[in-house]
N, C-alpha and C positions, 0 to 999 in steps of 0.2 A: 640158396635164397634167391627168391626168381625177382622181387626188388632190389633196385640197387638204391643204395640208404650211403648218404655221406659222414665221410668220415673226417676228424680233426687228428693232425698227426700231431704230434706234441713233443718238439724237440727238432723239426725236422731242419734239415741240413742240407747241402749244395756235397757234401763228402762221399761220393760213391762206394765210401766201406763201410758206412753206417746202418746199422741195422734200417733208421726211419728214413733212410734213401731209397731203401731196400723195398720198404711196403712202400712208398711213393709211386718206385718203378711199379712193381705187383698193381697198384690200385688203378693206375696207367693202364697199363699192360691190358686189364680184366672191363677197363671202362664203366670203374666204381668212381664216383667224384669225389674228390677229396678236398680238402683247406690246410695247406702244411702253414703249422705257427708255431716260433719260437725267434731265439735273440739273435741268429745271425738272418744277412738280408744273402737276396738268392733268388734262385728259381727253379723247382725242378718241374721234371717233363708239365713246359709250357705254365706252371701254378706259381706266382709270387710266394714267397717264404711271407707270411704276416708278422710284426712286429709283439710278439708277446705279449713286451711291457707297456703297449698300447692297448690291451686286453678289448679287441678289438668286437662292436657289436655283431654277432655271428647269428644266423638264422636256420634252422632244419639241419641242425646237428645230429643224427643219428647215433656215431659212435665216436667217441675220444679213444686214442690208442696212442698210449706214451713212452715217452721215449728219453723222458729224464728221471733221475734217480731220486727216490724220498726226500735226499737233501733239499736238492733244486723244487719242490713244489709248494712247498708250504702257500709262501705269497699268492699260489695261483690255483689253489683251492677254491675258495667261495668261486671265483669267477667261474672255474671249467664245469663246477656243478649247476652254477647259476645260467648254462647254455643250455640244460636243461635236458644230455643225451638221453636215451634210453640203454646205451650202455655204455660202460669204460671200461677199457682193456689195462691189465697194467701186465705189460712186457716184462720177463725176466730181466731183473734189475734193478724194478721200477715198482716193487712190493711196496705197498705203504697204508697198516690196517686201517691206521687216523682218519684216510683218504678215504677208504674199501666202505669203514662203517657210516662214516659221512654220506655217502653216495646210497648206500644202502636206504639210509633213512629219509631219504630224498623219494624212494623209487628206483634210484639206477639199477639196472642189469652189470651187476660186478663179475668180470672175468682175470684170473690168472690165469694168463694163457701166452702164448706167442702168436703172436699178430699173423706173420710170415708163414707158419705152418696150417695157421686157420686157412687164410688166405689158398698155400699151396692145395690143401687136402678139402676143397669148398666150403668150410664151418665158418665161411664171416658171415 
């Protein structure tokens, strides 16, 4: 992909063993810009952690890639659709049709896939 389109990580975290530190690093790393948001505060390479439940006004979202489990999303449904990506990634783990079909009928570009492997293998 010869654009580089920003991505929202979702769930991201300050814990170097977390898969969404992991695409953090990776999106760093490739000089993709990203917006890490979720409930703890932080920073990784150089990007404030954004406050979730501040569901905060975000602009030129390209991709959502998550990083919390079906449980944790419900609440943040309407919002993540209502940024209006072009697509959402949902990370093994992070399977959730309710979410999948919502977004679908939005327009979003729904993937089950692994973030990190896209990433690895050029398919973001």
């Amino acid at each position: 992909m010869s654009e580089l389109h920003k991505a929202l990580i979702v769930g991201a975290t300050t814990n170097p063993s977390r898969y969404a530190f992991m695409a953090a690093r990776m999106f760093h790393e490739r000089g993709i810009p990203f917006v890490p948001i979720g409930i703890k505060k932080g920073e990784v390479f150089g990007e404030e952690i954004l406050d979730l439940r501040t569901k905060p006004d975000l602009k030129g979202i390209h991709t959502i890639t998550l990083y919390i489990g079906p449980q944790h999303q419900e609440e943040w449904i309407d919002y993540l659709i209502g940024l209006k990506p072009k697509r959402i990634i949902f990370n093994p783990g992070t399977e959730n049709m309710q979410f999948a079909n919502r977004a679908k009928q939005e327009g979003i570009e729904v993937l089950f896939a692994c973030n990190l492997v896209m990433l690895s293998t050029g398919q973001f």
